[in-house]
VMD Tcl script that builds the backbone (N, CA, C; Angstrom):
set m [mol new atoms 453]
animate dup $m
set s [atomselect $m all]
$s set {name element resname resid chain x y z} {
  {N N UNK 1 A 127.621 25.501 138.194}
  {CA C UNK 1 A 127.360 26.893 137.810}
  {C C UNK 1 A 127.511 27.020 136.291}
  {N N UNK 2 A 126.456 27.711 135.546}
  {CA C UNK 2 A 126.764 27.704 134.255}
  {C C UNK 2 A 127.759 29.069 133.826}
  {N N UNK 3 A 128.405 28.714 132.649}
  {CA C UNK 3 A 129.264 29.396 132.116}
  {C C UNK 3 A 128.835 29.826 131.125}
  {N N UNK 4 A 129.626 31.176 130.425}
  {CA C UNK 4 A 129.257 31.475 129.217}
  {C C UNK 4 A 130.094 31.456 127.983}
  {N N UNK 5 A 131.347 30.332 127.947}
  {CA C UNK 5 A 132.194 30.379 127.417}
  {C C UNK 5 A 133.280 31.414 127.091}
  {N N UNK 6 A 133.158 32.847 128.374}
  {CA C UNK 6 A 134.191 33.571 127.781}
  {C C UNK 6 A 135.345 33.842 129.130}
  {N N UNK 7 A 136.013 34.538 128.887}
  {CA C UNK 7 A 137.122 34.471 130.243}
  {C C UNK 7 A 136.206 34.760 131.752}
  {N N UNK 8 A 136.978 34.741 132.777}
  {CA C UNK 8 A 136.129 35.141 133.598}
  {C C UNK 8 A 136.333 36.829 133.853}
  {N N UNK 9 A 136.924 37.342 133.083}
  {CA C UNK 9 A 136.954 38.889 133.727}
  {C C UNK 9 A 135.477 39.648 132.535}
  {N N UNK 10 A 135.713 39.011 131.795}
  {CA C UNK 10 A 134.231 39.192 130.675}
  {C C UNK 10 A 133.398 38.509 131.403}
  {N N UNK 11 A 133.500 37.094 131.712}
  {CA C UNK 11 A 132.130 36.916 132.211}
  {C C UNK 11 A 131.448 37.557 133.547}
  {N N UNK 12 A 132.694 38.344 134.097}
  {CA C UNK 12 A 132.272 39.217 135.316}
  {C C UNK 12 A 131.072 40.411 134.332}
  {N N UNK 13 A 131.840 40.947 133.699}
  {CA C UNK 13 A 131.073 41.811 132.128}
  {C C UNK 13 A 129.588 41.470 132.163}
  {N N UNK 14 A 129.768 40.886 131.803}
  {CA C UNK 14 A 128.460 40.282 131.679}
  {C C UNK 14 A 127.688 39.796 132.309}
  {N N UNK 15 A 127.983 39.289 133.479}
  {CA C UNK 15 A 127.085 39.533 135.113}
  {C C UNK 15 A 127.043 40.985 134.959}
  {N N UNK 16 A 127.810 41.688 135.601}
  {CA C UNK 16 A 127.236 43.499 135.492}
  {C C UNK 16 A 126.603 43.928 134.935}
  {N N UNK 17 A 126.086 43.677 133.267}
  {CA C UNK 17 A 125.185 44.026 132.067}
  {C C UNK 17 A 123.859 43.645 133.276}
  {N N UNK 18 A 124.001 42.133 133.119}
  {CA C UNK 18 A 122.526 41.331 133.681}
  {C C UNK 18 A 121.998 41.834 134.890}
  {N N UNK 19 A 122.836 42.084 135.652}
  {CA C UNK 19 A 122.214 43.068 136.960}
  {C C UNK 19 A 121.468 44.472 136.298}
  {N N UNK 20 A 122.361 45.233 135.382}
  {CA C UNK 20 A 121.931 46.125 135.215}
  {C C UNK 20 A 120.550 46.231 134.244}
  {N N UNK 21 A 120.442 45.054 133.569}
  {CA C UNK 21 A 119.540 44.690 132.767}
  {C C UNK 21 A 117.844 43.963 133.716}
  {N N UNK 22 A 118.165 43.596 134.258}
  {CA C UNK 22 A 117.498 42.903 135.164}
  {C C UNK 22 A 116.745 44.284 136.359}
  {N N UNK 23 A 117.410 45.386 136.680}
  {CA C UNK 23 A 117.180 46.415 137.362}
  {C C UNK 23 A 116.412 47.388 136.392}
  {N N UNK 24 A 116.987 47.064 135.333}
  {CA C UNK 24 A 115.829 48.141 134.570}
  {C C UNK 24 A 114.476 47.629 134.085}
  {N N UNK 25 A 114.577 45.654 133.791}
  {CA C UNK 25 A 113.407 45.124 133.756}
  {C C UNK 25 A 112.756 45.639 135.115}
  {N N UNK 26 A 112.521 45.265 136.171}
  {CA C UNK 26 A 111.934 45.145 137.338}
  {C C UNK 26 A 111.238 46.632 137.221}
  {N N UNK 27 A 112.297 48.012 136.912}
  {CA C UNK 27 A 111.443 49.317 136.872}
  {C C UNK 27 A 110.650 49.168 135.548}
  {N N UNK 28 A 110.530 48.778 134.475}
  {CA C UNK 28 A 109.721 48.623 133.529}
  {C C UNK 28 A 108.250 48.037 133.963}
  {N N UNK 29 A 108.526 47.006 135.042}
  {CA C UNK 29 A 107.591 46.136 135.246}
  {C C UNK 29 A 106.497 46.685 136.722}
  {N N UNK 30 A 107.275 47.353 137.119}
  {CA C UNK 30 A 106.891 48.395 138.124}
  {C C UNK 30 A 106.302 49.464 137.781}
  {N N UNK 31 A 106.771 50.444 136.245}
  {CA C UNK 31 A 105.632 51.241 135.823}
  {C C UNK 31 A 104.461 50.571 134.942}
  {N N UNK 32 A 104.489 49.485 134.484}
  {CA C UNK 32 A 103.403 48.823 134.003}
  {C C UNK 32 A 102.184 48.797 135.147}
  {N N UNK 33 A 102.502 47.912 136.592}
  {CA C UNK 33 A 101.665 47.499 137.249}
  {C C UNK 33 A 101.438 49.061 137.948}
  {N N UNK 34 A 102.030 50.177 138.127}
  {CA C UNK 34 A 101.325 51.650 138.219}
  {C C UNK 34 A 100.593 52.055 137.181}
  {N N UNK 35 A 100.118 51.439 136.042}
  {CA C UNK 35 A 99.493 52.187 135.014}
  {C C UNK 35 A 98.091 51.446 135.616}
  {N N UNK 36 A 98.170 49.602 135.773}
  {CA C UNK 36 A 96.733 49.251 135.991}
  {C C UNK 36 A 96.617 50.024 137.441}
  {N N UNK 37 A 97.274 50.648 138.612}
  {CA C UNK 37 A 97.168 51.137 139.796}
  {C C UNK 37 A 96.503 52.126 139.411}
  {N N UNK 38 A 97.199 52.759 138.713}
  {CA C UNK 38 A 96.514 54.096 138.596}
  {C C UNK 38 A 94.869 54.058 137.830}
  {N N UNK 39 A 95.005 52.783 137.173}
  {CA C UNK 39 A 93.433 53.102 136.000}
  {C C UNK 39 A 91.988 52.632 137.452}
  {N N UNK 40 A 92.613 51.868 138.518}
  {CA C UNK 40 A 91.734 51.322 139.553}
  {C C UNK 40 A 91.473 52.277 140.505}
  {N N UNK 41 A 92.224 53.393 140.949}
  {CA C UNK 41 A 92.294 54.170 141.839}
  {C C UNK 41 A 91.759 55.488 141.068}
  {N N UNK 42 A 91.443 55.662 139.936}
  {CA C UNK 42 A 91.029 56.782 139.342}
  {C C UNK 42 A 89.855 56.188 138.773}
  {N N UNK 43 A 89.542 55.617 137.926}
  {CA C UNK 43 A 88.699 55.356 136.938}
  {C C UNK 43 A 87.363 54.345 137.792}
  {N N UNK 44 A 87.695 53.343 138.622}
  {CA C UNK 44 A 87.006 51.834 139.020}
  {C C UNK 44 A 86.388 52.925 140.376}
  {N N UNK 45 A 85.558 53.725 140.526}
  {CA C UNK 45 A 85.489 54.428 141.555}
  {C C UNK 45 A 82.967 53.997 141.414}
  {N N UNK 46 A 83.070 53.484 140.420}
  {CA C UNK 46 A 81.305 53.408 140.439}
  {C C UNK 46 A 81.140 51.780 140.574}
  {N N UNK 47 A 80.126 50.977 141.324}
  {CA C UNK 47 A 79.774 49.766 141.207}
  {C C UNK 47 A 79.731 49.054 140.029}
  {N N UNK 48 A 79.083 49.763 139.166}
  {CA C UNK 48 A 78.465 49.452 137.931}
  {C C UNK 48 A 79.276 49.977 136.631}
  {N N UNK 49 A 79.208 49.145 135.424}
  {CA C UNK 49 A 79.800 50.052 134.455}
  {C C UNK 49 A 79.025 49.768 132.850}
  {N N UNK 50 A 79.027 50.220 132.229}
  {CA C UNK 50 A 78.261 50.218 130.990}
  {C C UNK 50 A 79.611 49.165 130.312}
  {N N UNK 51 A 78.954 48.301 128.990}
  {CA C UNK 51 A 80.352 47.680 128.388}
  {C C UNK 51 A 80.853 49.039 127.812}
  {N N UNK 52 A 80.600 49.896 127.126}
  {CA C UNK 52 A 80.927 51.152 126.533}
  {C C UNK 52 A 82.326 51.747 127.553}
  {N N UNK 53 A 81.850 51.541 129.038}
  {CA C UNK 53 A 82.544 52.429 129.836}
  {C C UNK 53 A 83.845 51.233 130.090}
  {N N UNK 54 A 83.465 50.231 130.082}
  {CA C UNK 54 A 84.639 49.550 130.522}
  {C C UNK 54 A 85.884 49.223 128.812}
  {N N UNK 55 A 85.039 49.384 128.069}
  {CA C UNK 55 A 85.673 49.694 126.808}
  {C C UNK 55 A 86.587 50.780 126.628}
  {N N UNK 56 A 85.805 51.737 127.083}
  {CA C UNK 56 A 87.016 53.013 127.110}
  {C C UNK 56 A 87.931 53.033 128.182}
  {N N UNK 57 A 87.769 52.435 129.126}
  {CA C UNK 57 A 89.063 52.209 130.265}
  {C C UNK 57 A 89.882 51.388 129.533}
  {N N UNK 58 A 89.076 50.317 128.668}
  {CA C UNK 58 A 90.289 49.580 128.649}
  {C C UNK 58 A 91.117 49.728 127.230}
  {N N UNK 59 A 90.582 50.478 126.373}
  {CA C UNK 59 A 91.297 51.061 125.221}
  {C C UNK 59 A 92.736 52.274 126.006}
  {N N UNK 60 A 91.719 53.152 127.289}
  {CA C UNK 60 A 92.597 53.679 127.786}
  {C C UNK 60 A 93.958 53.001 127.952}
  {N N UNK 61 A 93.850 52.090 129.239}
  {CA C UNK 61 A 95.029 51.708 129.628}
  {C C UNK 61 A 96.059 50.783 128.659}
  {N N UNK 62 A 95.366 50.133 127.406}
  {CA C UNK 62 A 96.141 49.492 126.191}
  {C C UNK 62 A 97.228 50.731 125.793}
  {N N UNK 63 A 96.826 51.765 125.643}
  {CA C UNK 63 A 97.258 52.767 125.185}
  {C C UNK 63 A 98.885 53.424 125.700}
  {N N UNK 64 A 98.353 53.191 127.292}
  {CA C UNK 64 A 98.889 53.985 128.310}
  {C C UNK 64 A 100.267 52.772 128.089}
  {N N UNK 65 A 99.852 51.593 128.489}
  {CA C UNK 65 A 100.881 50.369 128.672}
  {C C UNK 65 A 101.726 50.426 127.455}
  {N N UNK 66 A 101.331 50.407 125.789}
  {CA C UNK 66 A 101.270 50.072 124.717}
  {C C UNK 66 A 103.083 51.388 124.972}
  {N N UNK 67 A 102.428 52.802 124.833}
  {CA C UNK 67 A 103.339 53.489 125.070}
  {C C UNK 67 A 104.771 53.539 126.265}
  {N N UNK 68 A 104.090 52.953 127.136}
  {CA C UNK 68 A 105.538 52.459 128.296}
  {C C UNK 68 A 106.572 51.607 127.861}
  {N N UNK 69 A 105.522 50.996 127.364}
  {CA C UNK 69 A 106.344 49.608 126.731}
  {C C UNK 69 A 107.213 49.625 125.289}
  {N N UNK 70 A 106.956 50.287 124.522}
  {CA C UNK 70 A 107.378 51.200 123.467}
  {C C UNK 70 A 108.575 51.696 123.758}
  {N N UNK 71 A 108.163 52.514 124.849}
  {CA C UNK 71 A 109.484 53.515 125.438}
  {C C UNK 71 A 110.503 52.603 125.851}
  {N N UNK 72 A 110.251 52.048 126.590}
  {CA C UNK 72 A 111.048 51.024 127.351}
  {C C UNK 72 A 112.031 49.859 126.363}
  {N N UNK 73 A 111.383 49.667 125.552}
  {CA C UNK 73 A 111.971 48.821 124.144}
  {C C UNK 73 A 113.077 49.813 123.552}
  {N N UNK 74 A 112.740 50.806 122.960}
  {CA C UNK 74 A 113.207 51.786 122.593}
  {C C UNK 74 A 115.030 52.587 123.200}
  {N N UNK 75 A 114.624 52.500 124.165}
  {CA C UNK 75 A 115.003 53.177 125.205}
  {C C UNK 75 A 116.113 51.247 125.809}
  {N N UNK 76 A 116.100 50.485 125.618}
  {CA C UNK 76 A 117.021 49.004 125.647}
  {C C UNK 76 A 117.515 48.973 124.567}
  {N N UNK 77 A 116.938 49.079 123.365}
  {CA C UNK 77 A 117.719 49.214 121.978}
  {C C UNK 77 A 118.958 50.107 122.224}
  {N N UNK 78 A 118.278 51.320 122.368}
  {CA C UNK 78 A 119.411 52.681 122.943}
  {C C UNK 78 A 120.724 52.062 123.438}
  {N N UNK 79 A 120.059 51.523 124.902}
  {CA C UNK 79 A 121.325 51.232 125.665}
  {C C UNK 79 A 122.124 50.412 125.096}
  {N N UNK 80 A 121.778 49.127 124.374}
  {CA C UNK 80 A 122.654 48.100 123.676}
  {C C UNK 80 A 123.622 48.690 122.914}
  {N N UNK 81 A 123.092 49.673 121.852}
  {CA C UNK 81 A 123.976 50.181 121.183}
  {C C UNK 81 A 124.531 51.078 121.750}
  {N N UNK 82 A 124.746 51.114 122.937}
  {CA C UNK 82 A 126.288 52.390 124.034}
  {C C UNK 82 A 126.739 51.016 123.857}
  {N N UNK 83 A 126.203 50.232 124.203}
  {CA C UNK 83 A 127.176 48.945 124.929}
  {C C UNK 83 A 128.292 48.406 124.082}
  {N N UNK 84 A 127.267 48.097 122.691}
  {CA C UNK 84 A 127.945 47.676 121.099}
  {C C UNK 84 A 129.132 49.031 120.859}
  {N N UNK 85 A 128.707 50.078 120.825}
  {CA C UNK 85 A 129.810 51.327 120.662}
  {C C UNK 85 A 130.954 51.090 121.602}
  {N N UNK 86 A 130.663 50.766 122.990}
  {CA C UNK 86 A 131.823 50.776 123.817}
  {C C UNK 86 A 132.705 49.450 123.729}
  {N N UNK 87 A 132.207 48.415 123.015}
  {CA C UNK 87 A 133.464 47.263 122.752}
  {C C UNK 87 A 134.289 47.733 121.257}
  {N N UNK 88 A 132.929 48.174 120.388}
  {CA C UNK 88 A 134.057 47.807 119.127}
  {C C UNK 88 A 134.820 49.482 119.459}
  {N N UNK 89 A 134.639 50.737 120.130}
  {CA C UNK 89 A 135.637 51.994 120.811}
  {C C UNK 89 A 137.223 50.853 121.082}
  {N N UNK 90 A 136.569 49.665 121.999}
  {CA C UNK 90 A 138.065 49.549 122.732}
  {C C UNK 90 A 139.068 48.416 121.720}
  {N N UNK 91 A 137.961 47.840 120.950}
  {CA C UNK 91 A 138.436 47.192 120.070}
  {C C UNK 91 A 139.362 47.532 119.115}
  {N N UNK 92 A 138.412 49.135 118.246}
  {CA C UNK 92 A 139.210 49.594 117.429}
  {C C UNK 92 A 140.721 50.402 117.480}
  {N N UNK 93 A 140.555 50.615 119.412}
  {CA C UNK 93 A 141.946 50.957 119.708}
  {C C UNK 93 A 142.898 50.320 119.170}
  {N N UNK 94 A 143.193 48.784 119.209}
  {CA C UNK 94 A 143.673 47.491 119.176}
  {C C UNK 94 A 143.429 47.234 117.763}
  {N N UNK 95 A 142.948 47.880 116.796}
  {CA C UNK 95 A 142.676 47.496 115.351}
  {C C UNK 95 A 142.468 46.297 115.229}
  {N N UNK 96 A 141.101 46.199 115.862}
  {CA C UNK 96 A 140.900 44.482 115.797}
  {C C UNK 96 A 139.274 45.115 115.226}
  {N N UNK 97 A 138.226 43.880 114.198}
  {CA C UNK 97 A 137.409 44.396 113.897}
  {C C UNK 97 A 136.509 43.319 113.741}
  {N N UNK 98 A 135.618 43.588 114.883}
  {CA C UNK 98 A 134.662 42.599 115.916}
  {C C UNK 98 A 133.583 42.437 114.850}
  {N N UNK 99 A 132.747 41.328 114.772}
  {CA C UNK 99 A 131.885 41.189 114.246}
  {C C UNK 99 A 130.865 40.349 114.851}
  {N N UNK 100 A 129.616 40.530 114.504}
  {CA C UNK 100 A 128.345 40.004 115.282}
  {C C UNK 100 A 127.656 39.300 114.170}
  {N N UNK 101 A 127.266 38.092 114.693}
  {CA C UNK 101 A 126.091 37.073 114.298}
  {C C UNK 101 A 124.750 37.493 114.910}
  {N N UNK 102 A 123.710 38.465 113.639}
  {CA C UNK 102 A 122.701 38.795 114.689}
  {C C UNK 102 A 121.453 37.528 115.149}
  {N N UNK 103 A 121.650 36.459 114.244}
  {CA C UNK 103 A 120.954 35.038 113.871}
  {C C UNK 103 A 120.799 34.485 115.407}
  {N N UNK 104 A 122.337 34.395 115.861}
  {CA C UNK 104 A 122.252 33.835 116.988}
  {C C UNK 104 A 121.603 34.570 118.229}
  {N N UNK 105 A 120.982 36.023 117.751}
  {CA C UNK 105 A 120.254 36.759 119.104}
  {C C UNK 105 A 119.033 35.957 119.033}
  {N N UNK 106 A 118.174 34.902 117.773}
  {CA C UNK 106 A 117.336 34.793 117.995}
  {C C UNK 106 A 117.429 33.275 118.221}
  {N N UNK 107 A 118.506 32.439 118.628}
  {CA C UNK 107 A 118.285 31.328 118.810}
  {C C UNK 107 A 118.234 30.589 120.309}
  {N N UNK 108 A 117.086 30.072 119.775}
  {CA C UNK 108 A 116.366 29.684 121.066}
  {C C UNK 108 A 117.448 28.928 122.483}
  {N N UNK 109 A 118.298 27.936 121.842}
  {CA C UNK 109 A 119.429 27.603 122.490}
  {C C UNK 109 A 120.399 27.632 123.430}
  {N N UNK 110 A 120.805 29.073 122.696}
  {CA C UNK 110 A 121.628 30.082 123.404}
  {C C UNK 110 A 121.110 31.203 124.159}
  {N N UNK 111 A 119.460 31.360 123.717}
  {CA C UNK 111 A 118.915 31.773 124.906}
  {C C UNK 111 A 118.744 31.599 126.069}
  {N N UNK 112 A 118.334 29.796 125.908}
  {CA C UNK 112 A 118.088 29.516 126.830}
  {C C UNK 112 A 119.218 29.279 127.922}
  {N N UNK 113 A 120.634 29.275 127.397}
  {CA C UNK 113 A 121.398 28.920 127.973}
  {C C UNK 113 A 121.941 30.373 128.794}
  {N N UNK 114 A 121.731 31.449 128.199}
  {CA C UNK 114 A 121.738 32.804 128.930}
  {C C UNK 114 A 120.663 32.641 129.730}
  {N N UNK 115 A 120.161 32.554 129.907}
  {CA C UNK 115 A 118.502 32.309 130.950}
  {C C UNK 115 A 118.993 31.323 132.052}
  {N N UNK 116 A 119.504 30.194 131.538}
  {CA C UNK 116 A 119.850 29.253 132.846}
  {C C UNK 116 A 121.819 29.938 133.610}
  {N N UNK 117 A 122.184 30.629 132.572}
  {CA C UNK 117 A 123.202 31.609 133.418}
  {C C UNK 117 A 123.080 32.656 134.625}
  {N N UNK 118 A 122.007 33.219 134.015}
  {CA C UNK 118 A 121.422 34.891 135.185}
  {C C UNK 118 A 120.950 33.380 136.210}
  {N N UNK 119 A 119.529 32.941 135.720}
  {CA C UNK 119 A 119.373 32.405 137.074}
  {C C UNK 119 A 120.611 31.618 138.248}
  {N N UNK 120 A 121.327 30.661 137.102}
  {CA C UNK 120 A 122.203 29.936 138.536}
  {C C UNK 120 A 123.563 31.660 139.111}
  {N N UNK 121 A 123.679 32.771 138.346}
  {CA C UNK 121 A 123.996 33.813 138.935}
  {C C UNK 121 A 123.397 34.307 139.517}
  {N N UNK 122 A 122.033 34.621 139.256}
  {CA C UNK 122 A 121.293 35.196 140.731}
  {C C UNK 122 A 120.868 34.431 141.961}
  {N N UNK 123 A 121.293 33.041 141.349}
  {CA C UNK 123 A 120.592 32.369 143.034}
  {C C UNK 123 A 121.977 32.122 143.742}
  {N N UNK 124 A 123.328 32.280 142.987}
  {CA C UNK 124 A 124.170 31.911 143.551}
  {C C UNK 124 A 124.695 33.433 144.300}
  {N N UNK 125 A 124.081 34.612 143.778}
  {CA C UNK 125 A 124.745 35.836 144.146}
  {C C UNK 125 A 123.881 36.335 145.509}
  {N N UNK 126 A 122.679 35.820 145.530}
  {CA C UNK 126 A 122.102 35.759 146.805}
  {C C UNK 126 A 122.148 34.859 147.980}
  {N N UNK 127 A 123.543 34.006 147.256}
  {CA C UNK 127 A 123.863 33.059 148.611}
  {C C UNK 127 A 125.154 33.297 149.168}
  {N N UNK 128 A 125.993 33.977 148.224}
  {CA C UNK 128 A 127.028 34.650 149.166}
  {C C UNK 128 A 126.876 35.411 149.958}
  {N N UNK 129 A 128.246 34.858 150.376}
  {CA C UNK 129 A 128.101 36.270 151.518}
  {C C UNK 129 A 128.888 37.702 151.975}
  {N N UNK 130 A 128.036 39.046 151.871}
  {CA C UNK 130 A 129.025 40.128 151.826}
  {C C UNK 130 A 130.715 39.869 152.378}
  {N N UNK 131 A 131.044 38.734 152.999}
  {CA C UNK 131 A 132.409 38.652 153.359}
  {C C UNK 131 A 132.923 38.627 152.135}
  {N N UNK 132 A 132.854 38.315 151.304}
  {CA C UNK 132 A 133.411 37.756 149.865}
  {C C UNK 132 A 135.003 38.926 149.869}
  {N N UNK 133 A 135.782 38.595 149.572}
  {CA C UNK 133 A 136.736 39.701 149.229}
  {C C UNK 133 A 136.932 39.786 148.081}
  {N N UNK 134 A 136.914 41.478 147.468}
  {CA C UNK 134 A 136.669 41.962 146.161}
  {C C UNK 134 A 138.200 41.912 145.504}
  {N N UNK 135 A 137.880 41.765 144.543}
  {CA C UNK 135 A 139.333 40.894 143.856}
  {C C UNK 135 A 139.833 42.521 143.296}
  {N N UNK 136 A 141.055 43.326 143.071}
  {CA C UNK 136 A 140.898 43.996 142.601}
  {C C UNK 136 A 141.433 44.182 141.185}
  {N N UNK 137 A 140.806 45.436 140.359}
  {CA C UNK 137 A 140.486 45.135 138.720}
  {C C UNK 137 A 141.499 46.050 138.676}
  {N N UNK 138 A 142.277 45.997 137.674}
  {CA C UNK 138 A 143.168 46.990 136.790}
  {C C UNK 138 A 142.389 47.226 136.016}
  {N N UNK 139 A 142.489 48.978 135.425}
  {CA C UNK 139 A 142.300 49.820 135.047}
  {C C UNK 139 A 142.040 49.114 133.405}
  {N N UNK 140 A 141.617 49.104 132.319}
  {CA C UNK 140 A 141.659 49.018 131.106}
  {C C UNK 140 A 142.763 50.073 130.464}
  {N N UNK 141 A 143.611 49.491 129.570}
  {CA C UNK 141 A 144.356 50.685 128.633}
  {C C UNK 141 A 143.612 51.306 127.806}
  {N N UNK 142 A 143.344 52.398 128.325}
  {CA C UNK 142 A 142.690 53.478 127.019}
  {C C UNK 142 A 143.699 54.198 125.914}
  {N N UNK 143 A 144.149 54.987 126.594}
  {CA C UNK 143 A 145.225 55.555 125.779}
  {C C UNK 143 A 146.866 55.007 126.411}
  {N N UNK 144 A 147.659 54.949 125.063}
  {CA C UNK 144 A 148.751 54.480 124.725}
  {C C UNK 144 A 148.908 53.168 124.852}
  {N N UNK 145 A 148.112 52.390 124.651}
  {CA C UNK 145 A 148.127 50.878 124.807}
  {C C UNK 145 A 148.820 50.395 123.415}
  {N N UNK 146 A 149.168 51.084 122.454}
  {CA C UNK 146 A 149.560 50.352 121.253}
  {C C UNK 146 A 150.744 50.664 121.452}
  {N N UNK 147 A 151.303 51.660 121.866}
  {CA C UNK 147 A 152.561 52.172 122.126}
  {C C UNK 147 A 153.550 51.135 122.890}
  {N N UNK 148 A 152.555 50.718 123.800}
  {CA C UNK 148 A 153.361 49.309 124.904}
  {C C UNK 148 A 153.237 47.959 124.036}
  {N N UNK 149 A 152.876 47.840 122.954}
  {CA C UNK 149 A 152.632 46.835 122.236}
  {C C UNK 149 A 153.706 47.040 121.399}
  {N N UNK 150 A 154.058 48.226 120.808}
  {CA C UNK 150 A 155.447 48.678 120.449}
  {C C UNK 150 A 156.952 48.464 120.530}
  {N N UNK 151 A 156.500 48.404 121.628}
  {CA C UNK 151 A 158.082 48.412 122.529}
  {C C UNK 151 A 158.629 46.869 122.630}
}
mol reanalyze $m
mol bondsrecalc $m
mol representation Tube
mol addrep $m
């Protein structure tokens, strides 16, 4: 099973991201293939088409996709940065002051090695079995956690 070099209660973290990341790909990819649904079920309704006519369908639907896809980018950027806000929030509780290598988002490497993670997690999460017993999580210290660091 691949690892991602961090504890396992983070790397639980980070399975949860990938599910949740992975659930919003699939609806992204689901309103894409409703945009060509919709351009076939509305538009593809004559035998024949002029190149003119199939030109403007298909400028149409560039358009239509161009903008989903936009949104959808947009709208993942968004979420990353809740995500980025909510470590260095719990971080800065702890006056600790996290820093990011953005170099390594684009290296191929460590991509790939996140890529061969989700998969051996998703083929391994579809082979358990609901018996599994759920381990249970303590709460995170939000407030007064420095105070017990105090003492």
């Amino acid at each position: 099973q691949a690892e991602l070099g961090v504890n396992e209660h983070h790397q639980n973290e980070v399975v949860s991201y990938m599910r949740f990341a992975r659930f919003k790909r699939g609806m992204c990819l689901k309103t894409v293939d409703s945009c060509f649904q919709d351009l076939k079920d509305s538009r593809l309704v004559e035998e024949t088409f002029t190149v003119d006519e199939v030109i403007d369908m298909l400028d149409g639907l560039q358009s239509v996709v161009h903008s989903e896809v936009e949104s959808e980018l947009i709208n993942t950027t968004y979420t990353n940065v809740l995500l980025l806000r909510q470590l260095f929030s719990q971080a800065e509780k702890w006056y600790l002051k996290l820093q990011t290598d953005v170099s390594d988002l684009e290296n191929r490497e460590l991509l790939d090695q996140v890529a061969e993670f989700e998969k051996s997690e998703y083929t391994s999460s579809n082979k358990k079995s609901t018996a599994d017993p759920i381990k249970p999580k303590l709460a995170p210290l939000n407030e007064g956690g420095s105070e017990l660091l105090n003492k």
